[in-house]
C-alpha positions in Angstrom: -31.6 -63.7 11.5 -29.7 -64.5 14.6 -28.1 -61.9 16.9 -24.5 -62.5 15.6 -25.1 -61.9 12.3 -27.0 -58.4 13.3 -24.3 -57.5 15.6 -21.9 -58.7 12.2 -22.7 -56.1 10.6 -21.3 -53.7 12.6 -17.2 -55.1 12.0 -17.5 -52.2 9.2 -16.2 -50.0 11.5 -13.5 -51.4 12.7 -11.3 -50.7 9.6 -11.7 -46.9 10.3 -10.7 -47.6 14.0 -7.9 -48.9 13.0 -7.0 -46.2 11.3 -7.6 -43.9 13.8 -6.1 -45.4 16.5 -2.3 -46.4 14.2 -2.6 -42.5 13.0 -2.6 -41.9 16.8 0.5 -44.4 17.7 2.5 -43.0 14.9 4.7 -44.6 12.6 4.7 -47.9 11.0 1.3 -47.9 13.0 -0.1 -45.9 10.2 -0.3 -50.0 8.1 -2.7 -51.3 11.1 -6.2 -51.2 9.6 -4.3 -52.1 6.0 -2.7 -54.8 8.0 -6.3 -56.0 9.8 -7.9 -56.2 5.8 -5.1 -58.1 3.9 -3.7 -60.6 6.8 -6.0 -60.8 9.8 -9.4 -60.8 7.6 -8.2 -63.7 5.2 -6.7 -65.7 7.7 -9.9 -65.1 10.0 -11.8 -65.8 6.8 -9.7 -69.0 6.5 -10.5 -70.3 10.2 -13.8 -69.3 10.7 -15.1 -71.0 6.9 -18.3 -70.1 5.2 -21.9 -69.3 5.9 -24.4 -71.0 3.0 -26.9 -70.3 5.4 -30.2 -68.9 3.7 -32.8 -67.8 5.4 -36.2 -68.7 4.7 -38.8 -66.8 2.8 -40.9 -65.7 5.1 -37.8 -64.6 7.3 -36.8 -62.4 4.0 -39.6 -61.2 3.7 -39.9 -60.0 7.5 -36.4 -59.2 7.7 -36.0 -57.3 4.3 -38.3 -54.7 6.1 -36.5 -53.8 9.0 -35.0 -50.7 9.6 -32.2 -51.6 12.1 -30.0 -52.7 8.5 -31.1 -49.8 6.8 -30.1 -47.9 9.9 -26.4 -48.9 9.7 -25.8 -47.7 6.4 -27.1 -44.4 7.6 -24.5 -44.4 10.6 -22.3 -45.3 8.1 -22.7 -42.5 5.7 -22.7 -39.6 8.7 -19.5 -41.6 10.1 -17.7 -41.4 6.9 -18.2 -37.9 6.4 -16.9 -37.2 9.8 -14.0 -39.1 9.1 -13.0 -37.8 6.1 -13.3 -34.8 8.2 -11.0 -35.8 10.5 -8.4 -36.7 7.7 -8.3 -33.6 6.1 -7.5 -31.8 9.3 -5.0 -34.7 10.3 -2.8 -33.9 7.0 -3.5 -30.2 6.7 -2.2 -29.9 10.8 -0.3 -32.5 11.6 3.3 -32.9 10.0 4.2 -36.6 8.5 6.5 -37.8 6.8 6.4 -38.9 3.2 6.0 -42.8 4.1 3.7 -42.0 6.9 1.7 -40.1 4.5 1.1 -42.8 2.3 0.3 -45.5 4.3 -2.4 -43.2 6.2 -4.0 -42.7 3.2 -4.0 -46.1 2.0 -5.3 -46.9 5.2 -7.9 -44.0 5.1 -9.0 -45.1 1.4 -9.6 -48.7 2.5 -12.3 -47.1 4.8 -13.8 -44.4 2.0 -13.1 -46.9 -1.4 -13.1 -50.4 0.6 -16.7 -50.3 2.6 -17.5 -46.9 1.8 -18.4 -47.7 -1.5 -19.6 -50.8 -0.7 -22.3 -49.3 1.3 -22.9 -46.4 -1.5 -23.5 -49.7 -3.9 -25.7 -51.1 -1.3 -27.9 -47.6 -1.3 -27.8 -46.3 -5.0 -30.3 -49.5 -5.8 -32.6 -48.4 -3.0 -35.9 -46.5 -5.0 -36.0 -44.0 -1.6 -34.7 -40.5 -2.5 -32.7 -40.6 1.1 -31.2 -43.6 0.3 -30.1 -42.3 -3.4 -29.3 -39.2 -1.7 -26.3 -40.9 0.7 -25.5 -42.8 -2.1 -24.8 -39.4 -3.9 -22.9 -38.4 -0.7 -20.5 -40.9 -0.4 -19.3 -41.5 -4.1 -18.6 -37.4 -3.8 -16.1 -38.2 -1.1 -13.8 -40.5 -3.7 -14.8 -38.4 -6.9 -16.7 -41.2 -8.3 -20.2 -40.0 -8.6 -20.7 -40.9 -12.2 -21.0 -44.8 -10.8 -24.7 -44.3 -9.9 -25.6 -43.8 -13.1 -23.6 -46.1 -14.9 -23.8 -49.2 -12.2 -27.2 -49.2 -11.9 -28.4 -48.4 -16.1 -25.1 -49.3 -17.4 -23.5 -52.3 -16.1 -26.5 -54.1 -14.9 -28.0 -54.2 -18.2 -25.1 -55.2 -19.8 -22.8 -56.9 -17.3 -20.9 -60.4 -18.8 -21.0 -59.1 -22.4 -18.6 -57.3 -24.3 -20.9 -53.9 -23.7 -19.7 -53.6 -20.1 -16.6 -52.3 -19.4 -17.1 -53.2 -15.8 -16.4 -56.9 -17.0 -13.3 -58.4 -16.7 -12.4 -60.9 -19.5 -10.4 -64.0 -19.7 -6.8 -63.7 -19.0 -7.4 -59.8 -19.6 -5.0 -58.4 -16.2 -6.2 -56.0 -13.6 -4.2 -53.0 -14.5 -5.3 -53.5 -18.6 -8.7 -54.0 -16.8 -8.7 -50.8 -14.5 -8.1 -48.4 -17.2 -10.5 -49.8 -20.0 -13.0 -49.5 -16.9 -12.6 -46.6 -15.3 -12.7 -44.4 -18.8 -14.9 -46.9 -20.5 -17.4 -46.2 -17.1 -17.0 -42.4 -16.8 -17.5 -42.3 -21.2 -20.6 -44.5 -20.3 -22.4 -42.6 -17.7 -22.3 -39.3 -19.7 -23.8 -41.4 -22.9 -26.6 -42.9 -20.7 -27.3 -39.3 -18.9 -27.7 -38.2 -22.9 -29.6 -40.4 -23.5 -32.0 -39.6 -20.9 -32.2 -36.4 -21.5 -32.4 -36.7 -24.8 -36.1 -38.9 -24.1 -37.3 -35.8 -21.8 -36.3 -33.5 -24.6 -34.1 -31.7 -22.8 -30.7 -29.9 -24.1 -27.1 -31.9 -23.1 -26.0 -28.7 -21.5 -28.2 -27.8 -19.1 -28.3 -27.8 -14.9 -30.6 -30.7 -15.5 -27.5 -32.9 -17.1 -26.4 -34.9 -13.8 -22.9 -36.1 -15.2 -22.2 -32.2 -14.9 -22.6 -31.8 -11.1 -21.6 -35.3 -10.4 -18.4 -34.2 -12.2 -18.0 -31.0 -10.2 -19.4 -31.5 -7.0 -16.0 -33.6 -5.8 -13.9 -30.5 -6.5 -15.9 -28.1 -5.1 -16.3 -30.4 -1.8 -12.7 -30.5 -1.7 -12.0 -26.9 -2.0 -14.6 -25.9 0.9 -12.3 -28.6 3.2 -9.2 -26.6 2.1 -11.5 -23.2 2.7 -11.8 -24.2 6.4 -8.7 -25.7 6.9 -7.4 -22.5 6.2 -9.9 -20.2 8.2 -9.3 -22.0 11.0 -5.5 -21.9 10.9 -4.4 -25.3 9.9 -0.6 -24.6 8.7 -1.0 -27.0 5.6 -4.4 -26.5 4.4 -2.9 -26.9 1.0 -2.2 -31.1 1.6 -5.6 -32.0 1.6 -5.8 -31.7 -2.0 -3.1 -34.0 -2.9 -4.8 -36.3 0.2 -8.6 -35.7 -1.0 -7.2 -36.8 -4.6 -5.2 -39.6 -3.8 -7.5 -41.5 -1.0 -10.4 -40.9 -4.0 -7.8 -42.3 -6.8 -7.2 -45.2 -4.3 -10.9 -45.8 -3.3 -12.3 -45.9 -6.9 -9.2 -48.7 -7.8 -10.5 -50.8 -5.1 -14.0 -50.6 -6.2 -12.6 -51.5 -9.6 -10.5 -54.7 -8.6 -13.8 -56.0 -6.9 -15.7 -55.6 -10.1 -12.4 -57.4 -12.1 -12.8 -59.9 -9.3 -16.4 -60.6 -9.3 -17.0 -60.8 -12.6 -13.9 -62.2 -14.3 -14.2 -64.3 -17.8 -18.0 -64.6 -17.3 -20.3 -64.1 -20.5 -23.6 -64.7 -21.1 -24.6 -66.5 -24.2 -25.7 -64.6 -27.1 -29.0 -65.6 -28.2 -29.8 -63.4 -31.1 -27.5 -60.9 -32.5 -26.9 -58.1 -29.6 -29.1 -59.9 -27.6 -27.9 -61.9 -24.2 -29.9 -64.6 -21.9 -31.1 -63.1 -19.3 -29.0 -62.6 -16.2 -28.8 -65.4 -13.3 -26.7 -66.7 -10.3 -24.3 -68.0 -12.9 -23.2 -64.7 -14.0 -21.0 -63.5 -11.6 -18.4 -65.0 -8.7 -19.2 -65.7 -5.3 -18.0 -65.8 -1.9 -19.6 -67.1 1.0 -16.7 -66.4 3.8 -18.6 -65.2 6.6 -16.2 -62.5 8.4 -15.2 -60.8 5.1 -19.0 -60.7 4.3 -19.9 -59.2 7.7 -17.6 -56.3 6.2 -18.5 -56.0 3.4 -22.7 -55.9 3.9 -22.8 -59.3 2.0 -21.6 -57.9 -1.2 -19.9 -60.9 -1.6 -23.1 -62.5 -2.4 -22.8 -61.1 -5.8 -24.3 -63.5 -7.7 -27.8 -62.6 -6.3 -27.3 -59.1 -6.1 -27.4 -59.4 -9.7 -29.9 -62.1 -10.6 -32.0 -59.4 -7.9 -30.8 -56.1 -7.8 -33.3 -54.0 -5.8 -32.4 -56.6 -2.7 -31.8 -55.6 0.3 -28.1 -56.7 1.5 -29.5 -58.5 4.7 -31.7 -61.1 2.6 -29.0 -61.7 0.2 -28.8 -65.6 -1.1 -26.2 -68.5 -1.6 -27.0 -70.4 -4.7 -24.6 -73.4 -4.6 -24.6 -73.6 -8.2 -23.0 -70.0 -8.8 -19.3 -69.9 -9.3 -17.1 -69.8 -6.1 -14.5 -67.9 -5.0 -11.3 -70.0 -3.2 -11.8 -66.8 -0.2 -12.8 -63.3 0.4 -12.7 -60.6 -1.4 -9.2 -59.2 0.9 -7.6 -62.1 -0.3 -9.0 -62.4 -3.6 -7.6 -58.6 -4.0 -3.8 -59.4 -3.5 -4.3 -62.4 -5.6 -5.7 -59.9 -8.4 -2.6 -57.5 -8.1 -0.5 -60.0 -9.6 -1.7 -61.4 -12.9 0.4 -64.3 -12.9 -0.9 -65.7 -9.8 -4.2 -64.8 -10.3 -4.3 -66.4 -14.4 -2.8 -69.5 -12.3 -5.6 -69.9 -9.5 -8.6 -68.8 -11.5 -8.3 -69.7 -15.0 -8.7 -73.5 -14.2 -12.2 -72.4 -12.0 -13.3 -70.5 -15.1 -12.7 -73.6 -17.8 -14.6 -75.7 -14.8 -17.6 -73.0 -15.2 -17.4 -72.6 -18.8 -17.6 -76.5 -19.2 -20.5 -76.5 -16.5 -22.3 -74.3 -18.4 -21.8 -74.3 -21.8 -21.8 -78.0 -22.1 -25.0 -78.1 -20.6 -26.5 -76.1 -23.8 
């Protein structure tokens, strides 16, 4: 992998320094890094083009191994916490008003929900306890811990059928979409965690049920901020609940546009009564622009995250026949956040997939 691409890798953390630094200026500053991810990113993404660049097996191979990728999403997981940090002390010391307020969190979750996530996602299908273990970390920060469990046993299994409520369907909008999702995920995970425990023989309520601390663990994380807010004199300690919630509220609703995004109107064919053909590049959308996938740790690449899920972001692949996205996922968001648009642009590229692919059979 060349030295660009390494060095890529690395524009994560520019959204968070832009947050910092229009927190710092004041203002209408506060919209910088909110500013850098919905105009400068697709219009970079625009001029810059894609990157169908694969590497070759034996580079995957060598390359899937290396610990300098592994090692960013570790930075990444200390940073976040840091900055999260840093926010709550920001609103619990700092007066703003109500506009600025908003617009630094926004900004803030674009950092948490945006590529905080993103790396989370990235970890949570690594088999190393450390890497499950920042996984854990970082969904705590936007109260969305349940997403380990149900991502990975949930919507992986059943992702482009009707079982997923991660899976966005035909001319279904985003904000139908978001709340069939978010409760239909959250109902999921505590099924799937009773079911596990249900194989070990081991009651529903118990401290070995997972959905019960993954439920808790947010609030309890947020009242310790507001615990040392307090002790060490901050004047309004009592704002970083409202912040904690709202940057977690915002965070988990980007998550969820990406999944409406990624996987709109795609099914699998049924082959046998509850049973689906097996999942392959066809099966969810792609997007090959290369700044908005040096942000985003190739998630983008989505179509063989999930034909391959244990792989390792780096090695990630471009299969020309998966379904494209017209740009990255910033763009693609805004586009998303108005149905009308959105049915306008993309139901014309799904009837093109459908027809590739079910004419075929």
């Amino acid at each position: 992998m060349n030295w660009v691409k390494k060095i890529g890798f690395f524009t994560a953390f520019i959204v968070p320094s832009a947050t910092i630094i229009g927190f710092y200026l004041g203002g209408f500053w506060n919209a910088l890094a909110i500013g850098l991810v919905f105009i400068l990113i697709p219009l970079a993404d625009y001029i810059i083009g894609q990157d169908p660049e694969n590497l070759s097996e034996d580079e995957s191979l060598q390359i899937a191994e290396a610990y300098y990728y592994r090692l960013i999403t570790f930075v990444w997981t200390f940073f976040q916490v840091g900055f999260l940090l840093w926010g709550s002390y920001v609103v619990a010391s700092v007066p703003l008003l109500w506009w600025e307020w908003i617009l630094f969190t926004f900004s803030f979750a674009l950092v948490t929900g945006g590529i905080g996530i993103t790396v989370a996602h990235e970890l949570g299908h690594k088999k190393s306890q450390i890497e499950q273990f920042y996984a854990k970390v970082l969904l705590m920060t936007v109260c969305y811990m349940h997403f380990i469990i149900e991502h990975n046993r949930g919507h992986h299994v059943h992702v482009a059928t009707p079982k997923d409520p991660a899976t966005s369907r035909k001319n279904e909008g985003f904000y139908g979409f978001w709340l069939r999702s978010v409760v239909g995920s959250y109902r999921s995970a505590w099924e799937l965690e009773g079911q596990r425990l249900k194989r070990k023989v081991i009651p529903f309520w118990s401290w070995k049920n997972k959905m019960i601390g993954y439920s808790l663990f947010p609030f309890i994380f947020c009242a310790v901020l507001c615990i040392i807010a307090y002790a060490i004199g901050c004047s309004q300690a009592w704002l970083i609940i409202p912040f904690f919630l709202f940057q977690s509220f915002l965070a988990f609703s980007l998550l969820e546009i990406v999944n409406y995004i990624e996987h709109y109107g795609i099914v699998r064919k049924e082959i046998a009564p509850g049973r689906y053909e097996r999942v392959n590049p066809m099966h969810s959308w792609n997007s090959n622009h290369r700044l908005s996938n040096y942000f985003l740790f190739q998630l983008q690449r989505h179509s063989d995250h999930h034909a391959n899920a244990i792989k390792r972001y780096q090695v990630l692949k471009h299969y020309n026949e998966s379904p494209q996205l017209p740009s990255g996922y910033p763009a693609m968001i805004l586009l998303a956040s108005f149905p009308p648009l959105w049915f306008k642009w993309m139901n014309p590229k799904l009837k093109a997939w459908e027809e590739a692919v079910y004419d075929k059979q």
